[in-house]
C-alpha positions as CSV (number, residue, x, y, z in Angstrom):
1,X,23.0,-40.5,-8.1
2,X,19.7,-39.6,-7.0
3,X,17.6,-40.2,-10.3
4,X,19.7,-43.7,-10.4
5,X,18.4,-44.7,-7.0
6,X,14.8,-43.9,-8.1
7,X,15.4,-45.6,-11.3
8,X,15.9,-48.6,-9.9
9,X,13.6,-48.6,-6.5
10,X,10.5,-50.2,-8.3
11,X,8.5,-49.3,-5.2
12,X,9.6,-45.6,-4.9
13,X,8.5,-45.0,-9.1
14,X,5.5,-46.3,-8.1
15,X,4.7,-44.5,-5.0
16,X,6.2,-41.5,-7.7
17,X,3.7,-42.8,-9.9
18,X,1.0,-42.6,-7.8
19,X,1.2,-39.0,-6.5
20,X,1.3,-38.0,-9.9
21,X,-1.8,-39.6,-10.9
22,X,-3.5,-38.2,-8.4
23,X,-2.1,-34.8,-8.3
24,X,-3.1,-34.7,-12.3
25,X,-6.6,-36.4,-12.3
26,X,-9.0,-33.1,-12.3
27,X,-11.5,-35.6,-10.9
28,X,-10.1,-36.8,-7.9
29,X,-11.0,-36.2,-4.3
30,X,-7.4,-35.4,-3.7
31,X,-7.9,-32.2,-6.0
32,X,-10.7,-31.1,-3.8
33,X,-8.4,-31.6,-1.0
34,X,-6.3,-29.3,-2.2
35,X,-8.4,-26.6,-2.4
36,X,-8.7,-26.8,1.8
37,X,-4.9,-27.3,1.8
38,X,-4.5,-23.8,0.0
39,X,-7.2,-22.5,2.0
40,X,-5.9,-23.0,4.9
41,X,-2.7,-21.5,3.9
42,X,-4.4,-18.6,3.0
43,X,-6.2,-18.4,6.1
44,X,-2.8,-18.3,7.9
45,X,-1.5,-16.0,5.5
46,X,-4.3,-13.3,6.4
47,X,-4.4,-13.7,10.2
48,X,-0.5,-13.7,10.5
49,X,-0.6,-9.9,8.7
50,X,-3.7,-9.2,10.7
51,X,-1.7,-10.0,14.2
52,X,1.1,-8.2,12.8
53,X,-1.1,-5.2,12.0
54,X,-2.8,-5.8,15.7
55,X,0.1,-6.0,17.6
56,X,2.1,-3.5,15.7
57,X,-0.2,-0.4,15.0
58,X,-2.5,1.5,17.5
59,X,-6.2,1.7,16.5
60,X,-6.4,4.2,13.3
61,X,-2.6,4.2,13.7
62,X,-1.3,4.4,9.8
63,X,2.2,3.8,8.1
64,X,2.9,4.9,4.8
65,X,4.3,2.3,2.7
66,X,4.4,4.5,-1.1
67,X,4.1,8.0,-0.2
68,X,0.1,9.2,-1.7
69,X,-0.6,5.8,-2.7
70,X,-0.2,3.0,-0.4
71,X,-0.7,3.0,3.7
72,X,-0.8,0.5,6.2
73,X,-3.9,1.7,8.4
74,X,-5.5,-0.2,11.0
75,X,-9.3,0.1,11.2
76,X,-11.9,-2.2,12.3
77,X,-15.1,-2.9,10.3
78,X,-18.0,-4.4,11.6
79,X,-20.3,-4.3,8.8
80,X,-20.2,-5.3,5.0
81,X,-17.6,-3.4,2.5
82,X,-17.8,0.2,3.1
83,X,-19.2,-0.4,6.6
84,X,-22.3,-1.2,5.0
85,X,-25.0,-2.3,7.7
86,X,-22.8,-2.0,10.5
87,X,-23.5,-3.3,13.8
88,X,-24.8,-7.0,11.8
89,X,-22.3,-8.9,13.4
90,X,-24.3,-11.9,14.1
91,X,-25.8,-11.5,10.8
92,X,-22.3,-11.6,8.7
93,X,-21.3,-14.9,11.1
94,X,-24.9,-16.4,10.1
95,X,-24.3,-15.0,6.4
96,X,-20.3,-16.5,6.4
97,X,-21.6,-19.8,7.9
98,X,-24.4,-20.1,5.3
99,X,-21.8,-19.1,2.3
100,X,-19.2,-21.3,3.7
101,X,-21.5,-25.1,4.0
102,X,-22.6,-23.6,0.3
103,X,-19.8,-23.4,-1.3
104,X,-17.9,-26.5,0.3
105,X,-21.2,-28.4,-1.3
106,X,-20.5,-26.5,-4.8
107,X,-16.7,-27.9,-4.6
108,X,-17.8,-31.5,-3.0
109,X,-20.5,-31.6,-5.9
110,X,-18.2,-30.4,-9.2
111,X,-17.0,-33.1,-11.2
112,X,-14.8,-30.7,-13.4
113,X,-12.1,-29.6,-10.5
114,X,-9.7,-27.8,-12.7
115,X,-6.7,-25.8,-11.4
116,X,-8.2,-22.9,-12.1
117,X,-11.1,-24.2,-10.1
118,X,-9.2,-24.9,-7.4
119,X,-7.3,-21.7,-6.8
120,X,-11.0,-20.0,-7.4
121,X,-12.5,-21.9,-4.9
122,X,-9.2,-21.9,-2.4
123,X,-9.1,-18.0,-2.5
124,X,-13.1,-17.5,-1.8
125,X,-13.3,-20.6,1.1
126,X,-9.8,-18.8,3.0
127,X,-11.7,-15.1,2.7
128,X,-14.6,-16.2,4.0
129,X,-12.9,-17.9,6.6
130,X,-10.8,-15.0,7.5
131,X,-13.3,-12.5,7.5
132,X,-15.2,-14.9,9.9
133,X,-12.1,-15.7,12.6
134,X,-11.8,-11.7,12.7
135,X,-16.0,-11.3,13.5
136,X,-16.0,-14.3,15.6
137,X,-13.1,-13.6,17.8
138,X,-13.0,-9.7,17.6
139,X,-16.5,-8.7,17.1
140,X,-15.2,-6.9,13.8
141,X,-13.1,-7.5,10.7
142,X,-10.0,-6.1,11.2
143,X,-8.8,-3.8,7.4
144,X,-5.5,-2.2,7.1
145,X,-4.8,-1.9,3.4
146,X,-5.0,1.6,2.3
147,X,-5.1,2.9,-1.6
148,X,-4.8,6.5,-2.6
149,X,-5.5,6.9,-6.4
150,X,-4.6,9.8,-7.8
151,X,-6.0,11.3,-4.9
152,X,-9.4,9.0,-4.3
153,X,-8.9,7.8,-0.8
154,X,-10.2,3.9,-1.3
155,X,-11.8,1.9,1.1
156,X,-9.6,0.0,3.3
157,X,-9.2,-3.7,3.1
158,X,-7.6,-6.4,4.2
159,X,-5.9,-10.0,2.5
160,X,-9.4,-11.8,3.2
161,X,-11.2,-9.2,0.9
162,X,-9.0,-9.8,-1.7
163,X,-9.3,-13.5,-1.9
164,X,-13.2,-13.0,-1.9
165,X,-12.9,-10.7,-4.6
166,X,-10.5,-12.4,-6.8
167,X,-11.7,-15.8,-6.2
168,X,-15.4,-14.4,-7.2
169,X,-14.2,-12.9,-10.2
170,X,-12.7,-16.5,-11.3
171,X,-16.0,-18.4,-10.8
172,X,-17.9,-15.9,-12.6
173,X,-16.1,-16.8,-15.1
174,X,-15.6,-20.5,-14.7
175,X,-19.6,-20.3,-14.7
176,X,-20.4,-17.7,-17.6
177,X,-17.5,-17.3,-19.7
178,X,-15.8,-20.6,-19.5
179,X,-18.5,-23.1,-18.8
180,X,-18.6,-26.6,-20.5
181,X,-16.1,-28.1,-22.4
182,X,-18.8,-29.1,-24.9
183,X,-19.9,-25.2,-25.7
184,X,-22.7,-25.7,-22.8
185,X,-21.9,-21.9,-20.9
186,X,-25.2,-22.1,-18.5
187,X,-24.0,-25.6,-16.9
188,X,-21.5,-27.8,-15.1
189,X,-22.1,-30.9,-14.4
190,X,-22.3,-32.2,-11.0
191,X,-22.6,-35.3,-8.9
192,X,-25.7,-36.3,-6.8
């Protein structure tokens, strides 16, 4: 019944028609906005466990989640990974800031928005973002996932860290590996 009534709503297969043009057209401003739609959904994603973690744990408070290998363990971090120049909060929220209008440029700029692109982009825009809310708001990033392999206690992390990480590793290789269509790996072409 339903497909009939769009069938015969000109106006609907259209509007139909539309959206999926757009949603399709890897050079479309509506694919860049959907790289700060996932973003922010990401975002969300990593404050929401953060509260959770906040409001459920006591400071170096830990749960065990897999016994020896995964804990939920609620540190704060206020340097780089692995507490690296700690005490640099004003420098990480100058640092975020900078990374943040640089990359939003990169995306504005790129012609060649591909999916891929976008969930890159997405996952390195909301980690930045949540590692910044935490330093803005709390001084410190707050961390609570905790690895032990095969008994190598990891650095703890949190969601944010991961999307940095993962969204890195995708533009490294949009950049190096993938490059061009037309063989060109050093180069992307961009808009002025």
């Amino acid at each position: 019944m339903l497909s009939f009534l769009i069938a015969k709503n000109k106006t609907l297969n259209r509007s139909i028609s539309i959206i999926f043009s757009l949603c399709y057209n890897n050079s479309g401003e509506f694919m860049k906005m959907i790289v700060f739609i996932v973003s922010i959904v990401l975002v969300l994603i990593d404050q929401v466990l953060k509260g959770l973690v906040i409001n459920s744990l006591n400071l170096y408070e830990s749960v065990d989640i897999i016994p020896n290998f995964l804990s939920i363990t609620y540190v704060t971090n206020d340097g780089a990974a692995f507490n690296i120049l700690s005490g640099g909060r004003w420098f990480f929220i100058i640092a975020g800031l900078i990374a943040l209008i640089f990359i939003i440029k990169f995306i504005m700029l790129d012609t060649k928005v591909s999916k891929f692109d976008r969930m890159a982009y997405s996952l390195v825009l909301s980690g930045i973002v949540g590692n910044l809310i935490d330093r803005i708001f709390y001084g410190k990033v707050i961390d609570y996932i905790d690895f032990n392999l095969f008994g190598y206690d990891a650095p703890i992390f949190n969601f944010a860290d991961i999307c940095i990480v993962v969204g890195v590793i995708m533009i490294v290789f949009i950049l190096i590996i993938k490059g061009d269509s037309d063989g060109n790996i050093y180069s992307r072409k961009r808009t002025k």
